[in-house]
C-alpha positions as CSV (number, residue, x, y, z in Angstrom):
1,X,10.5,-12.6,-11.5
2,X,12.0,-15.2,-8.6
3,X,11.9,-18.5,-9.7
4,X,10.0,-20.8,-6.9
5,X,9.2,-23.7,-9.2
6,X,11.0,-25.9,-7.4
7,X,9.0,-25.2,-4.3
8,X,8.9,-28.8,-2.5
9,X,5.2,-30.1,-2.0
10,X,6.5,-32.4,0.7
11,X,8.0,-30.5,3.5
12,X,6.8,-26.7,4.3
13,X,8.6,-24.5,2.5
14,X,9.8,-20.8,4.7
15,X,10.9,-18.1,2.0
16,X,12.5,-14.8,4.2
17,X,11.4,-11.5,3.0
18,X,13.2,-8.9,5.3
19,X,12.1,-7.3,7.7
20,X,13.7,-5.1,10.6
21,X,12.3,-4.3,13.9
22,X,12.9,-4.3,17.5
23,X,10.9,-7.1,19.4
24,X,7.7,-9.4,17.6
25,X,5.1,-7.5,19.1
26,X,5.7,-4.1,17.8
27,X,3.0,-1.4,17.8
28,X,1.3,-1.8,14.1
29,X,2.2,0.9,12.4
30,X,2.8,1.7,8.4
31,X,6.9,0.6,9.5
32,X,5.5,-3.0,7.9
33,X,3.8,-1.9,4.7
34,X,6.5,-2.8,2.4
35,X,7.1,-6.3,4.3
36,X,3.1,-7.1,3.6
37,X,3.4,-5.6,-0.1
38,X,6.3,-8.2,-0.8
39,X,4.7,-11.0,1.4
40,X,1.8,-10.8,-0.8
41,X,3.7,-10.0,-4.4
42,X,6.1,-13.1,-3.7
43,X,3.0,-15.3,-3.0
44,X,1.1,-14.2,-5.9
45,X,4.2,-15.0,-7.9
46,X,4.1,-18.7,-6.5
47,X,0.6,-18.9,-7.5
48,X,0.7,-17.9,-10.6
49,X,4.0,-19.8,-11.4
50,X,3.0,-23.3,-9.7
51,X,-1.0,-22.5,-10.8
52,X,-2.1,-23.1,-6.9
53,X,-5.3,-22.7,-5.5
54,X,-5.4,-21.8,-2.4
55,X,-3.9,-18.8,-0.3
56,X,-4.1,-17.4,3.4
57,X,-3.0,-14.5,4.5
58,X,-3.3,-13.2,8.4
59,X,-5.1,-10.3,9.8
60,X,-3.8,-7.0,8.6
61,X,-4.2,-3.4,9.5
62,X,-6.4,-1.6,6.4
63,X,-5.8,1.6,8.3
64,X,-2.0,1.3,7.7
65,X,-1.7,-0.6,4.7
66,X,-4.0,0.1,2.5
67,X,-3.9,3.9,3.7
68,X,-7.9,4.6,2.3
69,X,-6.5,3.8,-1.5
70,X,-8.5,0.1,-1.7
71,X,-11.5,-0.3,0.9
72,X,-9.9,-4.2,2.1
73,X,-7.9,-6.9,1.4
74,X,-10.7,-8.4,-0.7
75,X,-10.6,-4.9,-3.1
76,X,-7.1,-4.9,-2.8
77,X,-6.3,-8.9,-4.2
78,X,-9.4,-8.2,-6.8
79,X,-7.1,-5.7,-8.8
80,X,-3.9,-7.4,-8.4
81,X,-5.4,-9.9,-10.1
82,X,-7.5,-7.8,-11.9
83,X,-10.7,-9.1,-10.8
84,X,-12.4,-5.3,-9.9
85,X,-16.0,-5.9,-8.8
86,X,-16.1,-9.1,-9.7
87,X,-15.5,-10.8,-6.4
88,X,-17.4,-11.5,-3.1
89,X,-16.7,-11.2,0.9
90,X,-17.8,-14.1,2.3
91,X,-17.8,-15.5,6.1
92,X,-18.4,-19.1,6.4
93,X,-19.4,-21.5,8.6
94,X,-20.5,-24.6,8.2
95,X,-24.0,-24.1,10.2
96,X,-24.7,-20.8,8.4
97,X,-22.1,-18.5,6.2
98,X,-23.0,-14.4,6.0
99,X,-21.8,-12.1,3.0
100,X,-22.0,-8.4,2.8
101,X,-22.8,-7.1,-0.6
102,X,-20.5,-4.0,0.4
103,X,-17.5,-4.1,2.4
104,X,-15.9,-1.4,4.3
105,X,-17.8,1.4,3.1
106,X,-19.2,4.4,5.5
107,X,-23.0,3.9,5.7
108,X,-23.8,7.2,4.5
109,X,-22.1,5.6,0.9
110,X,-23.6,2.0,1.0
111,X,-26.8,3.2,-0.8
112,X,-24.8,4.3,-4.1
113,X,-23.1,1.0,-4.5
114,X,-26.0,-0.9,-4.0
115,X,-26.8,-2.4,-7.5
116,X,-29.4,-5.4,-9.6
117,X,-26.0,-6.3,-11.5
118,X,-24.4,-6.1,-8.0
119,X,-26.8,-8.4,-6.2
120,X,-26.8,-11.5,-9.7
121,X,-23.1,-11.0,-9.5
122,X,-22.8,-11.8,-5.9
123,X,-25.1,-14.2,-6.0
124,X,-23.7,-16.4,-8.5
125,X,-20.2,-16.4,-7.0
126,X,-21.4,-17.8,-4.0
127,X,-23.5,-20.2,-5.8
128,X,-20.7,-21.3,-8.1
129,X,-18.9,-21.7,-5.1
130,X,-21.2,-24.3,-3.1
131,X,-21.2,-26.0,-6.0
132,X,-18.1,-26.5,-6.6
133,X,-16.9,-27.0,-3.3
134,X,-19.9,-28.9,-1.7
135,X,-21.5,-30.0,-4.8
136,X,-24.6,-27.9,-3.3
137,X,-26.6,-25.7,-4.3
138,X,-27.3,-23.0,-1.8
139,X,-30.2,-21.4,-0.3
140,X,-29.8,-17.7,-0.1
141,X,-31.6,-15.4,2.2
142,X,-31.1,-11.3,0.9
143,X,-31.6,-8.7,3.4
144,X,-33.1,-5.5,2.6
145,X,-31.7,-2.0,3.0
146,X,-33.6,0.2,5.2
147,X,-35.4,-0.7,8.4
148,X,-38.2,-3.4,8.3
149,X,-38.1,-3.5,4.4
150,X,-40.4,-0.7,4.6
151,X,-41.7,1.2,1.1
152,X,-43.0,3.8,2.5
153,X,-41.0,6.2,0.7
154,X,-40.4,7.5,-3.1
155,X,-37.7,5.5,-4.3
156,X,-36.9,3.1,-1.7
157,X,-33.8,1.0,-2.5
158,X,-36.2,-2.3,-2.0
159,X,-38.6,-1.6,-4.3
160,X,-35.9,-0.5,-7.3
161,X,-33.0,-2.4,-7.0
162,X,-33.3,-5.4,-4.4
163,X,-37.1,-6.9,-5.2
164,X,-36.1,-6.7,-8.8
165,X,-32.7,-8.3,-8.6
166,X,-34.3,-11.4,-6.7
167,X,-37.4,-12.0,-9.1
168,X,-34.8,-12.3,-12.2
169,X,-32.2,-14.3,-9.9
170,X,-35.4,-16.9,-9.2
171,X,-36.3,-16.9,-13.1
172,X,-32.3,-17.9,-13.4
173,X,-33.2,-20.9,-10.8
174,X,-31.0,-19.3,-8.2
175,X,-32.5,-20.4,-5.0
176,X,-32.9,-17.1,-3.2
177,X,-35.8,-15.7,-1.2
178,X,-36.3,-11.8,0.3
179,X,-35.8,-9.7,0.9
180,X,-35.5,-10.1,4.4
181,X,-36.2,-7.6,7.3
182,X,-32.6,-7.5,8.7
183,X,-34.0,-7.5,12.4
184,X,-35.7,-10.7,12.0
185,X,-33.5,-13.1,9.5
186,X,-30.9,-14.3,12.3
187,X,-34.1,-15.9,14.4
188,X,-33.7,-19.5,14.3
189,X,-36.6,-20.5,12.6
190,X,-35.0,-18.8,9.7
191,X,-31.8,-19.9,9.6
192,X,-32.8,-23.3,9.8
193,X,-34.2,-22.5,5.8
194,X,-30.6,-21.0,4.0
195,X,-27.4,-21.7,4.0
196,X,-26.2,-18.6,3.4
197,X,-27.5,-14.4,4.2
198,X,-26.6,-11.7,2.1
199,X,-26.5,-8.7,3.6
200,X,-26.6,-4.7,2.0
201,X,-23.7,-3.6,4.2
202,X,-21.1,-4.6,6.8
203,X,-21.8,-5.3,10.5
204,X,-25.6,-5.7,9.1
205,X,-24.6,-9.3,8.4
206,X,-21.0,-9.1,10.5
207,X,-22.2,-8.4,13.8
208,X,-24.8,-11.4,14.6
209,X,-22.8,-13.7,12.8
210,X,-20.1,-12.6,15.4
211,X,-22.9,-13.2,17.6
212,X,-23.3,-16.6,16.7
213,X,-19.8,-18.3,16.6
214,X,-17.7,-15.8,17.6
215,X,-14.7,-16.3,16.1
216,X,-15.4,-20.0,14.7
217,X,-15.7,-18.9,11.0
218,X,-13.2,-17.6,8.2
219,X,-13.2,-14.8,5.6
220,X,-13.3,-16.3,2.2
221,X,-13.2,-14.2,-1.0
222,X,-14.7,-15.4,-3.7
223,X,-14.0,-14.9,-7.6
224,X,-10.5,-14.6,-7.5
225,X,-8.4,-17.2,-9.8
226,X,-7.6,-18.8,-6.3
227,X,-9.2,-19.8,-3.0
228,X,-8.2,-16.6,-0.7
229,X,-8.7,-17.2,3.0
230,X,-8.2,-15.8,6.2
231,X,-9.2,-15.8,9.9
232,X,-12.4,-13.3,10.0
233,X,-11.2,-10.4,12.7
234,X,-8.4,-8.1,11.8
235,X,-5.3,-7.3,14.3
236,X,-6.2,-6.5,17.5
237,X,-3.3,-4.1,19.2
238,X,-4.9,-4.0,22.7
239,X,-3.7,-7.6,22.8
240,X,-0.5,-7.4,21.4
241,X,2.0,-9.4,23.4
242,X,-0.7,-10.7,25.8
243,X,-1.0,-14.1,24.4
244,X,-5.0,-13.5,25.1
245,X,-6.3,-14.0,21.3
246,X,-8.6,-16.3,20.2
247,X,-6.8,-18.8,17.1
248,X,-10.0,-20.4,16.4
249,X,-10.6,-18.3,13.4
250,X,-6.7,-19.0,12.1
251,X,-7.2,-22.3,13.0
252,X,-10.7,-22.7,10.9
253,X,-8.4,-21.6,8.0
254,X,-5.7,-24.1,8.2
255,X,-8.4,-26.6,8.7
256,X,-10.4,-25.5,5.4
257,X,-6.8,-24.9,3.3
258,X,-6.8,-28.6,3.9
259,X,-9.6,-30.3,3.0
């Protein structure tokens, strides 16, 4: 193991890992995998050696990287640090943050994962969270499954899983209410009530927050030993080169690492 204990606090400190190509704004390909592998091995080294907190990392390709063995980042930082299914996705802004109780699953899958242990789990991380970090305790909106929240099937993922999840999160004095039509919960008269809106899948939650504030908010996963962070988009290759891309999202990051 390298030995960055003398890291200086004072002055920004630039560590080379190698990394050969022909020009910066290379096509993303898997040519970088090993350059992200170490980037992200050396930095857990400094974290767990200097006991930091906080960590950012830039957008990366999952298609290339991760090659369909870990879902994301999220999954993929969970069990290096051996945190499996015990951390959360969450995008936050200030105004409103979203979370998806699954990440980058196909749809046709997002029904199997969908859990009462699930839901507590998630909910308590981003409680724990607020807490700590706002010294507030959150109101949390949960979205249901399937369109309108309707039961009007045998064994509709509402009735079985999501209903009974919140009444034992309310008996636990989590301040949750749903679950929520997903159609409706973005109006404003809603979002003026929670603080935060957990969502059953991706771009249920994803795509009106985009909506919202475009890129003014940040990826932050919770229940790892540290504060992970980074912008909430991944790479864009269209714009590679073009100097067209929006920072406000890497920006929000750098901001939040240093409050």
């Amino acid at each position: 193991m390298i030995n960055f204990n003398r890291l200086n606090n004072k002055k920004i400190n630039l560590i080379n890992v190698d990394y050969k190509f022909n020009n910066c704004f290379e096509k993303i390909s898997s040519k970088s995998n090993d350059y992200i592998k170490d980037s992200f091995e050396i930095a857990l080294q400094i974290i767990h050696q200097n006991k930091l907190s906080k960590f950012i990392n830039g957008p990366i390709s999952k298609k290339y990287f991760l090659k369909g063995k870990t879902l994301g980042i999220t999954e993929y930082l969970a069990k290096k640090t051996k945190k499996n299914n015990k951390v959360a996705m969450l995008i936050f802004n200030k105004k409103l943050s979203v979370s998806p109780l699954t990440t980058h699953l196909p749809l046709k899958d997002v029904h199997k994962h969908i859990s009462k242990q699930k839901i507590y789990t998630h909910v308590k991380l981003i409680t724990d969270f607020y807490k700590k970090k706002f010294k507030n305790n959150p109101k949390i909106a949960i979205t249901g499954l399937n369109p309108h929240c309707e039961s009007n099937f045998i064994n509709c993922e509402e009735d079985l899983i999501i209903i009974p999840a919140i009444k034992n999160l309310k008996l636990n004095n989590f301040k949750v209410e749903g679950p929520f039509p997903a159609d409706t919960i973005f109006i404003k008269e809603h979002l003026k009530k929670f603080d935060v809106i957990i969502g059953m899948y991706h771009d249920q939650v994803l795509a009106p927050m985009k909506t919202l504030f475009g890129f003014d908010a940040i990826n932050i996963t919770l229940g790892l030993p540290f504060v992970r962070i980074s912008p909430d988009h991944g790479p864009n290759s269209s714009m590679l080169g073009k100097n067209l891309s929006d920072p406000k999202s890497l920006v929000q990051a750098l901001k939040f690492l240093d409050k």
